[in-house]
Structure formats: C-alpha cells, structure tokens
C-alpha positions as CSV (number, residue, x, y, z in Angstrom):
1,X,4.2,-8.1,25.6
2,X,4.9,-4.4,27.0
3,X,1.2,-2.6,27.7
4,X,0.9,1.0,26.7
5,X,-0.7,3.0,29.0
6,X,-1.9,6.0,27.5
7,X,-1.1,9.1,29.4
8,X,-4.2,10.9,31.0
9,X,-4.3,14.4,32.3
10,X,-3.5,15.3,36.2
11,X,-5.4,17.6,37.9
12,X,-3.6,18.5,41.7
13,X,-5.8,19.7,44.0
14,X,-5.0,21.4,47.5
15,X,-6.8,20.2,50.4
16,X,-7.5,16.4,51.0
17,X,-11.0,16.6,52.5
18,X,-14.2,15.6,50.9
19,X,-14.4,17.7,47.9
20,X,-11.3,16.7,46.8
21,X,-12.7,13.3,47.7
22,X,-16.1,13.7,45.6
23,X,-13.8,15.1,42.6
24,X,-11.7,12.4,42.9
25,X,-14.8,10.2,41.8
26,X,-16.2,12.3,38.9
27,X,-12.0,12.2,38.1
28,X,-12.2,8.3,37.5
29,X,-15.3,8.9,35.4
30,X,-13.9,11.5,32.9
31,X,-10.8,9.0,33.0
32,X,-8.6,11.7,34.5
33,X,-6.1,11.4,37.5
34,X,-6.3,13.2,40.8
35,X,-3.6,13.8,43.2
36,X,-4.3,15.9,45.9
37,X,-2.0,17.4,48.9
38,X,-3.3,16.0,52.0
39,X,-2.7,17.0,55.9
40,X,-2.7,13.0,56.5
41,X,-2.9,10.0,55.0
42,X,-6.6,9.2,56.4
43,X,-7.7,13.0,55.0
44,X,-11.3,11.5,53.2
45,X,-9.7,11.8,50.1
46,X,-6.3,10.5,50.9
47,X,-8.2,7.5,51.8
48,X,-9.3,6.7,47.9
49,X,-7.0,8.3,46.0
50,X,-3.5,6.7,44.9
51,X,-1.9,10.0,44.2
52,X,-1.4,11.4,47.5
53,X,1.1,14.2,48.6
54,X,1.6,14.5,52.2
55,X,1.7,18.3,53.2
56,X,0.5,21.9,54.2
57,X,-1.1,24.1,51.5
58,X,1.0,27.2,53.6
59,X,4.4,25.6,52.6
60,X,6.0,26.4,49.0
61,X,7.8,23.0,48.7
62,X,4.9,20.9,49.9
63,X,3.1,22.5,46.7
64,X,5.5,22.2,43.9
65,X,5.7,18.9,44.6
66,X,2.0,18.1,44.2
67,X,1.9,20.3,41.3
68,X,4.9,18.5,40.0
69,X,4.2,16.8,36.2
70,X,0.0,18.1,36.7
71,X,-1.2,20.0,33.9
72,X,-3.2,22.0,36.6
73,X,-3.2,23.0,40.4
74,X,-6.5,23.8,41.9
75,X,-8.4,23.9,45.3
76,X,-10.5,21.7,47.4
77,X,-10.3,25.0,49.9
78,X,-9.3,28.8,49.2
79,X,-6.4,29.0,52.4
80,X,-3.4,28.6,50.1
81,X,-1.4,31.8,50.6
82,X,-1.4,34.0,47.4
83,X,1.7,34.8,47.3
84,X,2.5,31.3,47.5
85,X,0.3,31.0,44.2
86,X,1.9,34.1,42.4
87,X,5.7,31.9,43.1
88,X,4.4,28.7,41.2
89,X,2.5,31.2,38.6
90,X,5.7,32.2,38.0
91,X,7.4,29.2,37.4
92,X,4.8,28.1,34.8
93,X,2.2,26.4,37.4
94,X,-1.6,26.4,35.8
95,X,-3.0,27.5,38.7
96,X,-7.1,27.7,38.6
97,X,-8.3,29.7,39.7
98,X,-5.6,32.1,39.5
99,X,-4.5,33.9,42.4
100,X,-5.6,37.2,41.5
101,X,-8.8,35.8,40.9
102,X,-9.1,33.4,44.3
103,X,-8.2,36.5,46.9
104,X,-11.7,37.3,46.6
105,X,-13.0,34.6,47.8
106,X,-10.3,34.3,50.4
107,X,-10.5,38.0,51.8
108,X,-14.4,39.7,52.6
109,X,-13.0,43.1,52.8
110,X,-11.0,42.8,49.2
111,X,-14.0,41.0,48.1
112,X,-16.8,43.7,49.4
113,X,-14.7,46.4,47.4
114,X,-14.5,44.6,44.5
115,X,-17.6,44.2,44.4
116,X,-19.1,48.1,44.6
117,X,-16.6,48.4,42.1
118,X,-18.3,45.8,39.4
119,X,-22.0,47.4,40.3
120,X,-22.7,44.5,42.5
121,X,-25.4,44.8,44.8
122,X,-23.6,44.2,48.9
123,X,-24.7,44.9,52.3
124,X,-23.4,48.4,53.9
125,X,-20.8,47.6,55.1
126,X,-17.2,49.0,56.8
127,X,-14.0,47.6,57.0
128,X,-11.7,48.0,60.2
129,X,-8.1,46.6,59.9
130,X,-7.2,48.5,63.1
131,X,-8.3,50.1,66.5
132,X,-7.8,53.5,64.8
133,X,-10.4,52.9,62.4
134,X,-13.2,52.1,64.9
135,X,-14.8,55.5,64.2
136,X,-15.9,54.4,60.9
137,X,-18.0,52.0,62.6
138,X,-19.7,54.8,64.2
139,X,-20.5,56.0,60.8
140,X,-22.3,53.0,59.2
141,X,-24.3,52.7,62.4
142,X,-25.4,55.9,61.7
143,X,-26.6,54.4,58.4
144,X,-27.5,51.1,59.6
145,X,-29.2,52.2,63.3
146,X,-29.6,48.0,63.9
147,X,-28.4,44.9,64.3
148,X,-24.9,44.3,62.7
149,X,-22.8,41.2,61.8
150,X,-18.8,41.4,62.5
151,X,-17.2,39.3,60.3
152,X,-13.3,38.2,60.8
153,X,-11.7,39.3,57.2
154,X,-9.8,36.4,56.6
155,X,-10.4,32.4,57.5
156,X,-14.0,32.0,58.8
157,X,-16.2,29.5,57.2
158,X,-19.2,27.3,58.3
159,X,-20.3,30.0,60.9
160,X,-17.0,30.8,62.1
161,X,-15.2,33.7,62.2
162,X,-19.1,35.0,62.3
163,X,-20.4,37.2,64.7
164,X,-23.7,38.8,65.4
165,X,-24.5,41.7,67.6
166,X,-27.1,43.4,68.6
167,X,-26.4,47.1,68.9
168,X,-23.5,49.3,68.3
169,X,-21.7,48.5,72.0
170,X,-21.5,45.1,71.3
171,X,-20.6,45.6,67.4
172,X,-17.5,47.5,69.1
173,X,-16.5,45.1,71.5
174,X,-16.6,41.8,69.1
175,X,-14.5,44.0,66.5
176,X,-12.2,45.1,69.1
177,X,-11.5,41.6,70.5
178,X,-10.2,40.5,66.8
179,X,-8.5,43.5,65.9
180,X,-6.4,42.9,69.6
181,X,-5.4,39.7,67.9
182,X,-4.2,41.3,64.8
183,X,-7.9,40.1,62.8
184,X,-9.1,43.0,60.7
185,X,-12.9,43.0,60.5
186,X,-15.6,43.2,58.9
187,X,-18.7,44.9,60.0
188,X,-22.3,45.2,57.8
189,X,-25.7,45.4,58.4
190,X,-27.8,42.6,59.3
191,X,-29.8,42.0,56.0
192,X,-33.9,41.3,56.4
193,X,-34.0,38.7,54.2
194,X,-36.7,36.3,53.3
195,X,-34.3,33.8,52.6
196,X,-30.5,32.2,51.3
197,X,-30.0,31.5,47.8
198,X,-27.3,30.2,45.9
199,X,-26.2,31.0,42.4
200,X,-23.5,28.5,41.3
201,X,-21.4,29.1,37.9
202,X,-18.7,27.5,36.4
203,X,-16.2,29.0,33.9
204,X,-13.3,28.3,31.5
205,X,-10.4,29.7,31.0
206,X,-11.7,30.4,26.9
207,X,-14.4,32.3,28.6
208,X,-17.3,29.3,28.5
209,X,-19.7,29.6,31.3
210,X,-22.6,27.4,32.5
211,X,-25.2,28.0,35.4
212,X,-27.4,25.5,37.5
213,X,-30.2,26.3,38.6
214,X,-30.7,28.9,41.8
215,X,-30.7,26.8,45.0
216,X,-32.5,27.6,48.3
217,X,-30.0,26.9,51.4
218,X,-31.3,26.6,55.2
219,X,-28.9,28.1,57.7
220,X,-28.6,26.3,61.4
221,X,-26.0,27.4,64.0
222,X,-24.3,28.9,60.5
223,X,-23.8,26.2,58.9
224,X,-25.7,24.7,55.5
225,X,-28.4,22.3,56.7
226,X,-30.5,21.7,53.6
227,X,-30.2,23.1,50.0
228,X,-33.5,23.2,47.8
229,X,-33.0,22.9,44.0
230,X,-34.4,25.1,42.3
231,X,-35.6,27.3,44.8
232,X,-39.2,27.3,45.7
233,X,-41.4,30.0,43.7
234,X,-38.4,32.4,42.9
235,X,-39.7,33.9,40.0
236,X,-38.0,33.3,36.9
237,X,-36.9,36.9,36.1
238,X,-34.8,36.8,39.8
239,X,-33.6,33.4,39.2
240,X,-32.3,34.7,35.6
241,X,-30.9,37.9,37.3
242,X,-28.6,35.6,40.0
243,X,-27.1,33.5,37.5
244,X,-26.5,36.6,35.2
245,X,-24.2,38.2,38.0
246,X,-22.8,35.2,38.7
247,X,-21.7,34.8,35.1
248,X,-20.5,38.1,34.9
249,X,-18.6,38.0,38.5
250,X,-16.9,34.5,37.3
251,X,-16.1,36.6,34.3
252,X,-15.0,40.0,35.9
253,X,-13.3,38.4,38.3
254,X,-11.2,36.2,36.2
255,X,-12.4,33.2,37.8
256,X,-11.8,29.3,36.5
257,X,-13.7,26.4,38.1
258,X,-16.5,26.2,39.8
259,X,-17.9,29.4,41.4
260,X,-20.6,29.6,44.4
261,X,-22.2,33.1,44.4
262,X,-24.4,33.2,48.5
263,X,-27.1,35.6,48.0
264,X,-29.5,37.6,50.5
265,X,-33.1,37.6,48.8
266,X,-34.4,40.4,50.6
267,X,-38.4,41.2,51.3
268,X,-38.4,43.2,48.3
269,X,-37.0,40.2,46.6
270,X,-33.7,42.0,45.8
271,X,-30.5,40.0,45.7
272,X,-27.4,41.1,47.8
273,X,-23.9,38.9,47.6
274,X,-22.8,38.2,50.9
275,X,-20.0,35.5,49.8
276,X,-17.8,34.4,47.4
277,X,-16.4,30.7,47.0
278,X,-13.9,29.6,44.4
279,X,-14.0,25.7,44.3
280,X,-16.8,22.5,44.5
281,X,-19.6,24.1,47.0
282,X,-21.8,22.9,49.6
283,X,-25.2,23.9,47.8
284,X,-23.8,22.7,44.5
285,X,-23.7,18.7,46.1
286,X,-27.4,18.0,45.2
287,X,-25.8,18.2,41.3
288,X,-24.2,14.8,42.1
289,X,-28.0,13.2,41.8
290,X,-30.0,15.7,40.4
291,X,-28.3,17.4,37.8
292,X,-26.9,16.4,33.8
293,X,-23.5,17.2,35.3
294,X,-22.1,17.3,38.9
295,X,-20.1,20.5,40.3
296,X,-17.4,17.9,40.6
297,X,-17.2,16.5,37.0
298,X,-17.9,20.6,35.8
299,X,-15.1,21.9,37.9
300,X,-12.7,19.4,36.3
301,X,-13.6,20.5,32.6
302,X,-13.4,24.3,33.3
303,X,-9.9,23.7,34.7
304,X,-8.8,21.7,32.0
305,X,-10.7,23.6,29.8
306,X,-12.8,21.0,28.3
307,X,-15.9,21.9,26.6
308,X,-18.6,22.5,29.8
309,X,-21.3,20.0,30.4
310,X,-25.1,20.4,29.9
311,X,-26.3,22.1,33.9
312,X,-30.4,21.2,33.7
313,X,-32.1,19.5,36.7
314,X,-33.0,15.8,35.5
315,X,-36.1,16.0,38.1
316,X,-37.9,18.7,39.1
317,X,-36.9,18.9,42.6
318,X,-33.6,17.5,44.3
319,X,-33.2,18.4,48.4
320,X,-30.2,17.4,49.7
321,X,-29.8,17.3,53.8
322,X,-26.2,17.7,55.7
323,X,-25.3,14.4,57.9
324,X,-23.8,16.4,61.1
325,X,-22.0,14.5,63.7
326,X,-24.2,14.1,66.7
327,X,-23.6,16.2,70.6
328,X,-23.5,12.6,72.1
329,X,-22.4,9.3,70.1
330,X,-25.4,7.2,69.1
331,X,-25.5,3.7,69.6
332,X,-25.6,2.3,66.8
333,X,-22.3,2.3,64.2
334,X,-22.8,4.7,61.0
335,X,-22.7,2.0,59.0
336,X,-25.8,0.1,61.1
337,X,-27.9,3.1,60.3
338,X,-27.1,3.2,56.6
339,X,-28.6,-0.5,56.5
340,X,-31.8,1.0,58.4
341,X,-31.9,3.9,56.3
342,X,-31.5,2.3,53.3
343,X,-34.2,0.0,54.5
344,X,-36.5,2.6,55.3
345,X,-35.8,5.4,51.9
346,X,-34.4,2.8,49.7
347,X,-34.3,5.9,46.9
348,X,-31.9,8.0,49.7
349,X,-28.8,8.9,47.8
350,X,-26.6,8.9,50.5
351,X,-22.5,10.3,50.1
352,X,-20.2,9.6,53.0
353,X,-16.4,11.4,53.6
354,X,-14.9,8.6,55.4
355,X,-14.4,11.1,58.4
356,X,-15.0,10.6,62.5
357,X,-17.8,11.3,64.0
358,X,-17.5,14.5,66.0
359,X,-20.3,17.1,67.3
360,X,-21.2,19.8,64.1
361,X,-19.0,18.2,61.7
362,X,-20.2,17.3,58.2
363,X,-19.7,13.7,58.0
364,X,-21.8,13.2,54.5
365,X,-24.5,14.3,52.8
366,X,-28.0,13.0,51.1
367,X,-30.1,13.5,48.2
368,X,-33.6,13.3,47.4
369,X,-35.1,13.8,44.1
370,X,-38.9,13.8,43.1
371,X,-41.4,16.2,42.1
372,X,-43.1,17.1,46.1
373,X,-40.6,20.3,47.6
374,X,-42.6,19.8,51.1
375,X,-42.0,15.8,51.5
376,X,-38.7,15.6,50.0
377,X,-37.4,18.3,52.6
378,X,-39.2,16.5,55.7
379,X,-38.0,13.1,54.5
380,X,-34.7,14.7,53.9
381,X,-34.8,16.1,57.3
382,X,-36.2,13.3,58.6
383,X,-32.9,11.0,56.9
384,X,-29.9,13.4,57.7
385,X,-31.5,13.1,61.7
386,X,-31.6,9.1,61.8
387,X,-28.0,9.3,60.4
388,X,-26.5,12.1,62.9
389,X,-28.0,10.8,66.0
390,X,-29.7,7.0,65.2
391,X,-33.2,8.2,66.0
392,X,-36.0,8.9,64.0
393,X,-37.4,12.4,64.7
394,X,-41.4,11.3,64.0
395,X,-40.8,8.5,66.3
396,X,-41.0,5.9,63.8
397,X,-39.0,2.4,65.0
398,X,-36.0,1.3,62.0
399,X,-36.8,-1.4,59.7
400,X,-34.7,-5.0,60.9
C-alpha cells in the first residue's frame, strides 16, 4: 500500500551557519522543512539538514534554485545583494524580510537616516562615501569634541568593520584608509553608556508583533560574550519604551521575522539604536531555554505568517555565555569537556554548531536559567571558559 505523505511547508533560508542550523531544529518541531543554501556541505547546518543547496548568496542562480518550490526565502545572514532580492521579488519569490525592508540592516549609513527620519533616537553621526566629504567630519567633531567610532558602511559584524579612535587625527586617518579602498564610512560619537541592551521583536507580514523581554549583552574584543535576560534593574517604564520602538521600527520599516534592535542605555538612562539585525540574533539565543517560544521557532511563524507564539520568560533569569574558540588548542577534545562539564553543571544547557575550533570563533553557546543574576553569570562565565580553553578559571579540577 502507497503512503501519503502530506505536504509541509518549506522555508529556504540563505546562509548555512548556525542559525540556520538552530532554525532547522525548531523547523522539525513545528513539522516544517528547511532547506538552506550553503557555502559547503560541512556549513553547521548543512551538516543536519537534508535539504541542502550548494552555493553563494551573491549569485542569482544559486538562489532561485534554493528558493525553487519554498513558499518562503529568508536569511540566516543579511549579505544577500538587494538587487538580487528585488529580481526574485519580481518573479513571485516571498522573500522575508523584503528587500526594501532588509537594506537597513545591511547598510549603517541608509539605516542611520532612516532612522532620524522615524524620530528614532541615534548617535551624531556623519556619513563619508568619499575623500571629498572628509570636511563633514570636521563638523561633527565640532559637535562631538571626543572620542569617535568609524564604522565601515557595509559588511562589518562581530567587531569588524569597527573602529575606535581617539581624537579627530586618527578619526581621519581610519576613514581615509577605507574610503582609499572604495568603503564609505561611517563616523559617530562614542556614546557614554552605562550599558548594551537588546530589544528583540518579531513581526508578521498581517502586522502581528511580539516582544521578549529587554536583554543585557556584555561586549569583549566586540563581540557578544554574555546576554542577561531580562536586564538587571532596567526599570520597567525603559524596558516598555525599547520594545515599543522596536515594535514600531519592525513595523515602519516593513520588517518580517525576527528583528534585533542594539541599544546604548546611556547615564541618563536614555536609549540610542546603534544597530539593526533582520534575522535569528545572538542575544535572542537564551529564548531557546528560557523563553515560551524560541527566536528560532518565532522567526519561522512570522515568515509563514502563522499566528505568533506566547514571548514570556519561564524563569526569572536566563544567562547565556558564548563558547569562543581558544588562542591555543586545549588538550582535551570538545567533546571530553562537555562530559566534564556536564559532570560539573549537570543543569548547563549547552548548543554546539558543529564548527572547528579556531581562535575568536563562536563555536556554541550555553544557557543558564534560575532565579540568582550574580551566580548564573559567574557560573556561566565560569562554563563558556572550561569549554573554550579546558580549564576552569577558579581553579577548580573537572569531575572523572
């Protein structure tokens, strides 16, 4: 006798690394099918999902085949060429989020002027897309007289593309190396900030919208370190206020999925949106543990325009801690330190990508979730450390 299969819908997803890999999983739950368009076969999610396209996001064909047959086409990463985008718009591609929508998040100078457009509170900022307009830059440091940050327009993420400088001199030097290699810039002041939020939104393309909770993120080197959720004493009328202009942005903006909304909490406890991201986020990952519904199973209904799910914390605290490949290889295998872990913080949630070890590179993640904000972020700490570099930082001996 013949089986029926029923048909399920296909969501495509650019990019083969480990959000794809993560949506992938809340995919199998929701009984949906992911394919994604992978560099290589041994991308992290190439390496558990069936449906696998072999490709580059920056060429036409190598997308209309993965978007072949899917009733949508989104992004485990915001590099796909626009006008690649408005082509398969065009031909009656779902793409979400749209194009006109994902530039934003793909250009900080577009993005910026969006921005004081909407009301948005930014940084002062200037933006330089050739030697000839290195005089404006004289202008804002007449406004900003301090430290400034010179951002590469297009490209940069994790810290890169990011550069800091101390006066106006070296401000003009950083921007006139990019700008020699064709990179417009960037340039704003450098914010005095008490610390990193994040404000992360999801919305369908009916117009539904949910919010998690604010997050606190730790910066180190540029790159995400640790993520508190919900941020520690932010007092509920500035917690309110972020996921209010996220909700609006996600809405202004025209903006399906999942959308990330970095914020500046400043000494006087004012909020300033220093970035944009379209897609699954970094301080959205403690949702996998601590949260009624991931990022990952939430990005998947806004896209296919399922009713969204319920966004409330199910403990009062979640940490989660980014596993970093270590400057020098430890000596035990990754896998021999999850069995110490594991032996040590039975309760870690731990979430690998399958990827090689290499110096800086996120290699997993893991959660925490209790009720103590101080323990669970040293014991956090304390986890990510023994899995980066197979040493326990209060000099505590593994378990076995």
């Amino acid at each position: 006798m013949a089986v029926s299969i029923m048909r399920t819908p296909v969501v495509a997803m650019v990019g083969g690394g480990q959000l794809a890999r993560m949506t992938h999983q809340a995919a199998i739950a929701l009984g949906q099918s992911l394919r994604v368009l992978a560099a290589a076969d041994d991308d992290p999610a190439a390496q558990v999902t069936p449906d696998v396209v072999i490709g580059a996001h920056t060429d036409l064909e190598d997308l209309r085949r993965v978007a072949a047959g899917a009733d949508v086409l989104t992004f485990d990463h915001e590099h796909v060429p626009t006008e690649l985008l408005d082509k398969l718009v065009a031909e009656g591609v779902n793409v979400a989020p749209p194009p006109q929508a994902l530039v934003h998040a793909q250009d900080k100078l577009v993005m910026r002027r969006r921005l004081e457009e909407l009301g948005a509170p930014v940084p002062r900022y200037v933006g330089i897309e050739s030697a000839a307009g290195l005089e404006d830059l004289d202008a804002l440091a007449r406004r900003v007289q301090g430290p400034m940050v010179v951002k590469a327009v297009r490209g940069g993420y994790d810290g890169r593309g990011v550069r800091m400088a101390p006066d106006l001199a070296h401000a003009r030097e950083i921007a006139r190396g990019y700008l020699a290699e064709g990179i417009p810039v960037l340039l704003e002041e450098r914010v005095e900030l008490r610390r990193e939020l994040s404000a992360l939104v999801a919305r369908s393309p009916l117009g539904q919208g949910a919010a998690w909770p604010v997050v606190e993120t730790a910066q180190r080197d540029g790159i995400c370190v640790q993520v508190t959720a919900p941020a520690p004493a932010l007092p509920d009328e500035v917690a309110a206020a972020a996921q209010q202009l996220a909700l609006r942005l996600a809405a202004e903006l025209g903006v399906v999925g999942v959308l990330a909304v970095e914020l500046f909490e400043t000494s006087e406890s004012a909020l300033l949106v220093n970035e944009l991201a379209m897609r699954p986020h970094n301080s959205g990952h403690w949702t996998m543990d601590g949260a009624r519904t991931s990022q990952f199973e939430q990005h998947l209904r806004a896209v296919l325009d399922y009713p969204l799910g319920d966004t409330a914390a199910i403990v009062p605290v979640t940490v989660m801690a980014n596993v970093l490949g270590a400057p020098r290889p430890p000596a035990m295998t990754l896998d021999e330190r999850l069995h110490h872990l594991f032996a040590r913080m039975p309760d870690a949630r731990v979430h690998l990508y399958g990827k090689a070890e290499r110096p800086g590179r996120k290699i997993g993640h893991i959660n925490l979730l209790g009720d103590d904000v101080g323990q669970l972020r040293e014991r956090a700490e304390l986890a990510a450390h023994w899995l980066s570099h197979g040493q326990w930082t209060d000099g505590w001996e593994p378990h076995g």
